[in-house]
VMD Tcl script that draws the C-alpha trace (Angstrom):
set ca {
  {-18.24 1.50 4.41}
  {-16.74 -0.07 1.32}
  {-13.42 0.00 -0.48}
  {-13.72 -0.19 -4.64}
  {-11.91 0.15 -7.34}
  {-13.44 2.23 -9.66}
  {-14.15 1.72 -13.64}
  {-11.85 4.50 -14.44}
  {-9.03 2.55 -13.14}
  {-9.97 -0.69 -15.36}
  {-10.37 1.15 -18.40}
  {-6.72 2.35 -17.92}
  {-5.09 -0.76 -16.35}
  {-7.62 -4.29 -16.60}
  {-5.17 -6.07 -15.07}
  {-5.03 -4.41 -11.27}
  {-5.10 -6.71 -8.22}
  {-5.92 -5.34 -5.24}
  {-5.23 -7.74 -2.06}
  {-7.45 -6.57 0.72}
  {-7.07 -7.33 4.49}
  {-9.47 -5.52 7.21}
  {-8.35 -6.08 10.80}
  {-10.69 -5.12 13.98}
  {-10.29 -5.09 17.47}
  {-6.09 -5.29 17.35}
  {-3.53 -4.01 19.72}
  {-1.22 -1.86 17.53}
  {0.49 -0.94 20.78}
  {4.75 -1.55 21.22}
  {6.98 -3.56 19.28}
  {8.43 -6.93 18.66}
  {11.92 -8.59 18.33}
  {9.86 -11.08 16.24}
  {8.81 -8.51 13.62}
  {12.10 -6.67 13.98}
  {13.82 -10.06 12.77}
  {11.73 -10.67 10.11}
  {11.82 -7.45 8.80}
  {15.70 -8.26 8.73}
  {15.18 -11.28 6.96}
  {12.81 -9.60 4.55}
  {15.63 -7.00 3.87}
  {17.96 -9.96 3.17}
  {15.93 -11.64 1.23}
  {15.39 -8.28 -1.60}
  {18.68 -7.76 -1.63}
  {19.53 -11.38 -3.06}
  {16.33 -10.74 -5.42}
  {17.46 -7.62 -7.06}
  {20.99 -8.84 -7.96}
  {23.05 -6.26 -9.04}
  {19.75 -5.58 -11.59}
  {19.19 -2.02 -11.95}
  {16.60 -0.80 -10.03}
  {14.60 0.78 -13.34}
  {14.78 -2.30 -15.09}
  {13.46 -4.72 -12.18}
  {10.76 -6.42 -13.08}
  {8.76 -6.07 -10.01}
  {9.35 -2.38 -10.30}
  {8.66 -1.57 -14.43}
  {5.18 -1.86 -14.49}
  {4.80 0.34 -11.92}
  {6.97 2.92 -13.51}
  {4.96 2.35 -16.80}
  {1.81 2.67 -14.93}
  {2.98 6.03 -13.09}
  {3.91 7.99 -16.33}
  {0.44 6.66 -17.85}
  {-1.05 9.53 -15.60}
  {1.60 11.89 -15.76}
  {3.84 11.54 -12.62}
  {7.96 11.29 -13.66}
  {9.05 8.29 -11.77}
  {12.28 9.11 -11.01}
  {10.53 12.38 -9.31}
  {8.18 10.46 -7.30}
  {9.03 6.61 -7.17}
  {6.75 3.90 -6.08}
  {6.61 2.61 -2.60}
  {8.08 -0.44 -3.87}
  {10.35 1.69 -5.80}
  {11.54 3.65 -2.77}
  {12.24 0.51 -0.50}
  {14.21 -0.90 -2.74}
  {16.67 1.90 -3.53}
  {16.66 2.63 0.33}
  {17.39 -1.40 0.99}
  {20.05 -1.18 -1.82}
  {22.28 1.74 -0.10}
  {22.02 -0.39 3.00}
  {19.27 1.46 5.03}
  {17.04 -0.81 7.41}
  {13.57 -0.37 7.27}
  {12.84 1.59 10.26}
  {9.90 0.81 13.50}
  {6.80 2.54 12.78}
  {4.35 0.48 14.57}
  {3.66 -3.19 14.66}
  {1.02 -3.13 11.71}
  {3.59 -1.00 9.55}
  {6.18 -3.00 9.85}
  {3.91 -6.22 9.25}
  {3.05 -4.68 5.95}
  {6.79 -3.75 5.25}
  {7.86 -7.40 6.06}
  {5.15 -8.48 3.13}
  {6.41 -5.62 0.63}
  {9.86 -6.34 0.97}
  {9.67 -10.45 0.74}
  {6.57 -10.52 -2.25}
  {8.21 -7.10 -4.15}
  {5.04 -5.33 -3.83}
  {3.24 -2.10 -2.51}
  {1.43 -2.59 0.33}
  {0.01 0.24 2.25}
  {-2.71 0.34 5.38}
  {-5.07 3.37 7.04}
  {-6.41 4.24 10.32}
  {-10.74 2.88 9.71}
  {-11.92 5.16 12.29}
  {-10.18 8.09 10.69}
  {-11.67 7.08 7.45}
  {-15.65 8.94 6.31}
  {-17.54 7.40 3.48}
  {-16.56 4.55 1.36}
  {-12.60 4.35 0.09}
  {-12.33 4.60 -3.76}
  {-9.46 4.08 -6.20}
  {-9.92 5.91 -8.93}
  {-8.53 8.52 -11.13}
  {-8.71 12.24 -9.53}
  {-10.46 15.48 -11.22}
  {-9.94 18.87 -11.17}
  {-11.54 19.29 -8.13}
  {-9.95 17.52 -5.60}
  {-9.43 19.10 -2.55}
  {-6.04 19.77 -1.00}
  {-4.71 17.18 1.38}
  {-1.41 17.24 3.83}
  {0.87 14.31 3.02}
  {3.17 12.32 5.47}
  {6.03 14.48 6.63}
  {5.14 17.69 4.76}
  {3.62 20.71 6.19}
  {1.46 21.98 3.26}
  {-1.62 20.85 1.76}
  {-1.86 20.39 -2.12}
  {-4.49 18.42 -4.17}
  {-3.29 15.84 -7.05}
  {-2.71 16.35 -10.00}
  {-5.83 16.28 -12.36}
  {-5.83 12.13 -13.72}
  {-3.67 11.28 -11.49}
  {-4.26 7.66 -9.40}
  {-5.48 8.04 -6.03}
  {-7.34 6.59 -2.72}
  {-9.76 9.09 -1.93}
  {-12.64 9.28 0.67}
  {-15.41 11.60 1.93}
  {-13.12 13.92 3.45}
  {-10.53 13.97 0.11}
  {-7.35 11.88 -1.08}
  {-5.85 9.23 1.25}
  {-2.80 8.78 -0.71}
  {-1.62 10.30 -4.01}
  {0.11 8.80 -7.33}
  {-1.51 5.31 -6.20}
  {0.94 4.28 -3.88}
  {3.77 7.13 -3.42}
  {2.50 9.08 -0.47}
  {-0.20 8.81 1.96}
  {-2.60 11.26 3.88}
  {-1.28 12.37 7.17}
  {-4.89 12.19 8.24}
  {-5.36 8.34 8.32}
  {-1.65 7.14 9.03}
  {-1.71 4.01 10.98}
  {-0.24 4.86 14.74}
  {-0.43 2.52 17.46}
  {-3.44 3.74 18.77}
  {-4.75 2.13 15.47}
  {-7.70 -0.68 16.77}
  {-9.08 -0.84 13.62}
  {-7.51 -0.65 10.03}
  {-7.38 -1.68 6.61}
  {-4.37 -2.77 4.08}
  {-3.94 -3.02 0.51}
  {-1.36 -5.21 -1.30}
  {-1.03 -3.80 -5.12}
  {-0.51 -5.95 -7.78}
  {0.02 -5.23 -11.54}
  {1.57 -8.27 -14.28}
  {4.04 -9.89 -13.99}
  {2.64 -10.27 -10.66}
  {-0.24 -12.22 -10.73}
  {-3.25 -13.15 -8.72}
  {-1.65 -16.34 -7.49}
  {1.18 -14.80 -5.85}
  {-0.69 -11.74 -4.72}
  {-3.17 -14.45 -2.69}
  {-0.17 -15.83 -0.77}
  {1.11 -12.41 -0.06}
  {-2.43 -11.35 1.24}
  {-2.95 -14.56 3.50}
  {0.92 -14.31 4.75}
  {0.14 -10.59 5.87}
  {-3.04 -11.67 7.23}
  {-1.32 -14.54 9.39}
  {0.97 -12.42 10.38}
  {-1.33 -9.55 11.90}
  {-3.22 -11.89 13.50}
  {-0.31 -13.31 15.33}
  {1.28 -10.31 16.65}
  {-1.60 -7.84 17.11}
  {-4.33 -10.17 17.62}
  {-8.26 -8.90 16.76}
  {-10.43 -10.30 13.36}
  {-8.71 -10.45 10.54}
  {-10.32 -10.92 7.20}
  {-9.06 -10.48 3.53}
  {-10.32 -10.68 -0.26}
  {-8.85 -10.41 -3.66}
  {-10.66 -7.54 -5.37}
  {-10.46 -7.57 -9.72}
  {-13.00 -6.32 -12.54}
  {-15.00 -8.75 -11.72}
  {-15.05 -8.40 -7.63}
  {-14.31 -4.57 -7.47}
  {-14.84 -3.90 -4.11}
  {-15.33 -5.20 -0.21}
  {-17.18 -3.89 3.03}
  {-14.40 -2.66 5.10}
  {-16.80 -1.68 7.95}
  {-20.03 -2.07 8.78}
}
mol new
graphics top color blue
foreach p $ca { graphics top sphere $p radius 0.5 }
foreach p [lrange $ca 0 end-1] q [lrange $ca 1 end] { graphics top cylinder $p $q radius 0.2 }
display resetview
C-alpha cells in the first residue's frame, strides 16, 4: 500500500509538498495534560502570528484560498483546515480532545500554519492517491454529516479503493477512516504550498514525528514527497 501524488496534481500546482509520517504499533488510547498544554501553547503561539492580519490576506492561508478556487470550491463556503483553525482560534475557541494522535497533528498545524490531517491504515483498501476527482466518483459520508455525496468533478481529493478519503484537499475528511483511539496504525500528511517551503515543512514533519513517538509510542517513520519523490509505502 502506497500513498502518491498524482501527475494531475503537478500539472496544476508543481510546487506541492506533501510531509508524510506512517506510525505502527501505537497506543492511541486516553489523553495527556502534556498534549493538552501544548496544544495551549500552540493556540498562543497563532494568535501572536496572525496579528490583527485579516484572516483572507494571511499569508499562510492565500495560497490555499488561491489553490481552492483553481478547482472550483468558494473559499469562504468551504475554508481550509488551516483556514478553519484559525478563524475558530481567533474568536477564542480551544482546539478541542479528539484523541492523542489528533491533537498531535493539531499541535503541528497550529504552531507551523499548515494543514495536517491523518487516517485510520487498517480502514484504508488499495493505495491512497491525491489527485484530481472525475465524474465518477462515488458518494462518500463526511465527518459529522449524515448523507453521502461524491465531489465535485476536478475537484482535489484523497481517494482510495473504496472512494474519497477527504474532499477539497484538506476541508473535510471521510467518516470511514477517522482516526479514533482504537487507531494502532495510521498515517499523516502535513500540506505545504509557497511561501511555505520544503525547509520548514521538514521541521514540521520531524517535530510531529517526535512528538507521536513520545506520547503514543510504536514506529514512526516519515518522508518528504515532491515531483520528483511522488509517493511512499505506507504499508506493507
Amino acid at each position: 500500500m502506497k500513498l502518491e501524488i498524482t501527475k494531475q496534481i503537478f500539472d496544476q500546482f508543481p510546487d506541492v509538498l506533501l510531509g508524510v509520517v506512517v506510525v505502527n504499533d501505537i497506543d492511541n488510547s486516553g489523553s495527556s495534560q502534556d498534549i493538552t498544554d501544548l496544544l495551549r501553547e500552540a493556540e498562543t503561539s497563532l494568535i501572536n502570528k496572525v496579528s490583527n492580519i485579516p484572516v483572507t490576506e494571511l499569508p499562510y492561508v492565500v495560497p490555499w484560498r488561491e489553490a481552492y478556487r483553481k478547482f472550483g470550491a468558494k473559499p469562504k463556503d468551504y475554508p481550509s483546515s488551516i483556514e478553519n483553525l484559525i478563524r475558530r482560534i481567533s474568536k477564542g475557541e480551544q482546539v478541542r480532545h479528539i484523541n492523542k494522535l489528533v491533537d498531535i497533528y493539531n499541535i503541528i498545524s497550529l504552531k507551523h500554519v499548515i494543514p495536517v490531517g491523518g487516517e485510520d491504515l487498517q480502514k484504508i483498501e488499495g493505495d491512497v492517491l491525491l489527485t484530481i476527482a472525475t465524474d465518477h466518483e462515488q458518494p462518500i459520508v463526511l465527518l459529522g454529516e449524515k448523507e453521502a455525496r461524491p465531489p465535485y468533478i476536478n475537484e482535489v481529493i484523497y481517494k482510495d479503493n473504496n472512494g474519497t478519503i477527504c474532499r477539497r484537499w484538506n476541508w473535510k475528511e471521510a467518516d470511514r477512516t477517522k482516526l479514533t483511539e482504537e487507531t494502532r496504525n495510521a498515517v499523516l500528511v502535513l500540506e505545504a504550498l509557497p511561501p511555505i517551503f520544503r525547509s520548514e515543512l521538514e521541521l514540521a514533519t520531524k517535530e510531529l514525528a517526535m512528538l507521536v513517538e513520545k506520547y503514543c509510542g510504536g514506529n514512526v517513520r516519515w518522508e518528504i514527497l515532491d515531483s520528483k519523490v511522488n509517493e511512499i509505502v505506507i504499508s506493507k
